[in-house]
N, C-alpha and C positions, 0 to 999 in steps of 0.2 A: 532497493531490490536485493534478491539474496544474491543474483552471481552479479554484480556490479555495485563498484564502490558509488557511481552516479545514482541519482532516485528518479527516476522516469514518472509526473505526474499529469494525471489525466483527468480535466473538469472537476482536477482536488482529492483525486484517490491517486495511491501508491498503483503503478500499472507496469505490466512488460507487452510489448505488442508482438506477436509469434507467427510465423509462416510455418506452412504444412509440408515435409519433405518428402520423401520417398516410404514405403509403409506404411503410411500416416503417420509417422513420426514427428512431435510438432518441436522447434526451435527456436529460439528469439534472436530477433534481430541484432545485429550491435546498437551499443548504447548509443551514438553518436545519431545511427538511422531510427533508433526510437524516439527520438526527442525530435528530428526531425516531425515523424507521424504524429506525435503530439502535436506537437505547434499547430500543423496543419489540421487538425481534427478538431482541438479548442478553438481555431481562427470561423470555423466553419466553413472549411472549401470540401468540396467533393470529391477530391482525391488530391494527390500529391507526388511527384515524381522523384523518386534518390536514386541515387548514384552510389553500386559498389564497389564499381570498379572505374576507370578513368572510360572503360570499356563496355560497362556495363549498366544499362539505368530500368529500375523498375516503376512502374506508374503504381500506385497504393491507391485503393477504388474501396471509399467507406462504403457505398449506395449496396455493393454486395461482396465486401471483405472476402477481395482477392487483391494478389499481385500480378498484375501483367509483365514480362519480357517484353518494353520495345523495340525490342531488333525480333527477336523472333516470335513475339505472342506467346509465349508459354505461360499459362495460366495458374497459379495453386493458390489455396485459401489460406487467410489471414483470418485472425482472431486477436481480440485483447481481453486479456485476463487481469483482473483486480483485486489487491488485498478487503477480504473485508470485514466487518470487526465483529473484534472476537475468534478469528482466525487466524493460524499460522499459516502463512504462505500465499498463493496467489490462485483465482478460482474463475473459471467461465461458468455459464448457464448453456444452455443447451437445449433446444424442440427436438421433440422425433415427427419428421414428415411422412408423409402417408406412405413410402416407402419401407418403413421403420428406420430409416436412418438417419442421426443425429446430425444435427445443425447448428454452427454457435450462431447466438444471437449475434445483430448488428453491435457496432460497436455504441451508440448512441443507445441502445436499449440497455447495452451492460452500463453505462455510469445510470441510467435511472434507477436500475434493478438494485445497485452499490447502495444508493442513494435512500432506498427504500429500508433497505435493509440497515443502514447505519440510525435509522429515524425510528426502529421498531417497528416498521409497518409488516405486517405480511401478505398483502395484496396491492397491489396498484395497477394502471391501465397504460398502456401505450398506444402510440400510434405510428404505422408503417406503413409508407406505399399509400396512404388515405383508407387505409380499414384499423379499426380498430383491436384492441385486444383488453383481457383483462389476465394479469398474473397472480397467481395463488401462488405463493413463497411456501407457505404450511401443505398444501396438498398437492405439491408441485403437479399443477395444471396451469396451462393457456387456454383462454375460451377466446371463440372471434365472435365479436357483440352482434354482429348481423347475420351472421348463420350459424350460431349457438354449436358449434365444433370445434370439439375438445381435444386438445395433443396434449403427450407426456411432454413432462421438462426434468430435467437431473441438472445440477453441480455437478464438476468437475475441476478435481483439484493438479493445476500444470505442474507436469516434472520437464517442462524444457527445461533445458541448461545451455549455457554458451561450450563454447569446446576448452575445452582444460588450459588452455591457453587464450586467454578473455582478451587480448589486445584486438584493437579495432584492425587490424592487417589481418589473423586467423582467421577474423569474423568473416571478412571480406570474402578471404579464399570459401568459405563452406559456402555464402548465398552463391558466389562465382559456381560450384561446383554442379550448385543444384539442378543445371539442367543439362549435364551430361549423363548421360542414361551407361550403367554396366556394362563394360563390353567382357562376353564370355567366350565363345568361340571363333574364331574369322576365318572362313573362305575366300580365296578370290580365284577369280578369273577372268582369261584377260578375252577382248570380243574384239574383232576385227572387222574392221568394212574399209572398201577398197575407193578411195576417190576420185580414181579416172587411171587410165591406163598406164601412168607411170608415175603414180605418185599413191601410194596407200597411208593410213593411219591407225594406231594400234589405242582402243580406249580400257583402261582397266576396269572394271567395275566389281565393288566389293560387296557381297553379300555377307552379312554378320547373323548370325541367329544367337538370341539372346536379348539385342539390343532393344527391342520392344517386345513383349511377349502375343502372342497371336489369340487375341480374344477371346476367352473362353467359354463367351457362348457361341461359339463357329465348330459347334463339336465334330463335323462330318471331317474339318481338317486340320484339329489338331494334332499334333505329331507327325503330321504330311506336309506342312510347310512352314514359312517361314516369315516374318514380316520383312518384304524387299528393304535395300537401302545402298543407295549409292554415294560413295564417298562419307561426307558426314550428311548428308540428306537420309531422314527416315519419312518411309511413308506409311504415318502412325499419324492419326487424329483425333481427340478428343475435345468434341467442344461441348463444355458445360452452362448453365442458366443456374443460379441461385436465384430463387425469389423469396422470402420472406414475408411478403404481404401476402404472395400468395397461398405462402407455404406451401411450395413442393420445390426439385429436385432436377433439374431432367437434362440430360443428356444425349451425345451423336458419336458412335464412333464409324469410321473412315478408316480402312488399311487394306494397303495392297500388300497380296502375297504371293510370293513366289513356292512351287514344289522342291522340296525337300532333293528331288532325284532325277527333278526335268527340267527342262524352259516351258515351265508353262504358269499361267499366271491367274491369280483370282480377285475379283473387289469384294470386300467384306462390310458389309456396311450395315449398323442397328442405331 
């Protein structure tokens, strides 16, 4: 690998396995957690659970190359990228789903895809989810054999890097970090209710604006409020579906908002 003196191999190609951070920003794991994802993905299990912190453990899900948060579900995509020859550096493949938006392949279709391509082939077929596919490497197209629908495919060549300081502890702190969201401004104030005639209670509740950005397809209110959040609770959700057999895409978002300039509150939901 170029930022680690270890060599991360996967089903016999040079490999780095990467998580998707903030911006889409992609990053690789530490070496220690890639060889982990190896083992597990040569052995043939269905996903595999590391540990970044003594605090922190992510479940690794090849079926649709994401990482889950067990403690709090937080969800972002994984990819694995492969040297391959006759190339400098490391390289994913890629669908655009009917959305136009790109998708890395399964991790199981990229060592075929390697595999192909280290053999001279320029085409070969896969199988996902029980449908089939056929890959064009030269006219980079996928066709699905059963209903003759064609998507685009591109190469993409990874500029993750580890953080300039490559020790498995730095590493640790950035996957730790990944799912504290910016905080830019903070509000608070504080709500009282009273619990019986001689004994009252004071609850602080903090409103932060920034900490999730408010939808923007909620056009009627954006710049009128705020996505609520109390303490470190936000209430922001997005739950996503990867499918690849299916190929598509699809998504839920969920967020309460609070007015900008009142107590008054909204459900945003698409």
């Amino acid at each position: 690998m170029a930022s680690s003196s270890t060599t991360i191999i996967v089903s016999g190609h040079n490999a780095q396995w990467e998580w998707e951070g903030d911006k889409s920003i992609w990053q690789q794991y530490p070496t220690n957690i890639q060889q982990e994802i190896s083992q597990a993905f040569d052995a043939g299990n269905k996903d595999v659970d590391v540990n970044i912190t003594d605090e922190i453990s992510m479940t690794i899900k090849f079926s649709d190359m994401t990482q889950v948060n067990k403690k709090t579900k937080f969800m972002r995509r994984i990819r694995l990228c492969l040297e391959l020859k006759d190339e400098n550096g490391f390289f994913v493949y890629e669908w655009q789903n009917e959305n136009k938006k790109w998708e890395s392949y399964a991790a199981e279709i990229m060592t075929k895809i390697a595999d192909a391509i280290n053999n001279d082939q320029t085409t070969l077929s896969v199988t996902c989810q029980s449908r089939s596919y056929d890959i064009d490497l030269k006219k980079l197209i996928q066709t699905n054999t059963s209903t003759n629908v064609i998507r685009k495919i591109h190469r993409v060549k990874s500029m993750a890097k580890l953080p300039s300081n490559t020790s498995t502890t730095s590493n640790k702190r950035s996957l730790e970090s990944q799912e504290e969201p910016t905080q830019s401004t903070t509000k608070k104030r504080a709500v009282s209710a009273s619990s019986g005639p001689e004994k009252s209670s004071v609850r602080t509740v903090t409103t932060i604006a920034g900490q999730a950005p408010v939808d923007v397809e909620c056009k009627t209110l954006l710049g009128k409020t705020h996505v609520y959040s109390e303490n470190k609770d936000i209430f922001d959700c997005m739950l996503n579906q990867t499918n690849i057999g299916n190929n598509n895409n699809k998504f839920y978002v969920i967020q309460l908002l609070e007015d900008n300039n009142g107590k008054k509150y909204h459900v945003w939901l698409r």
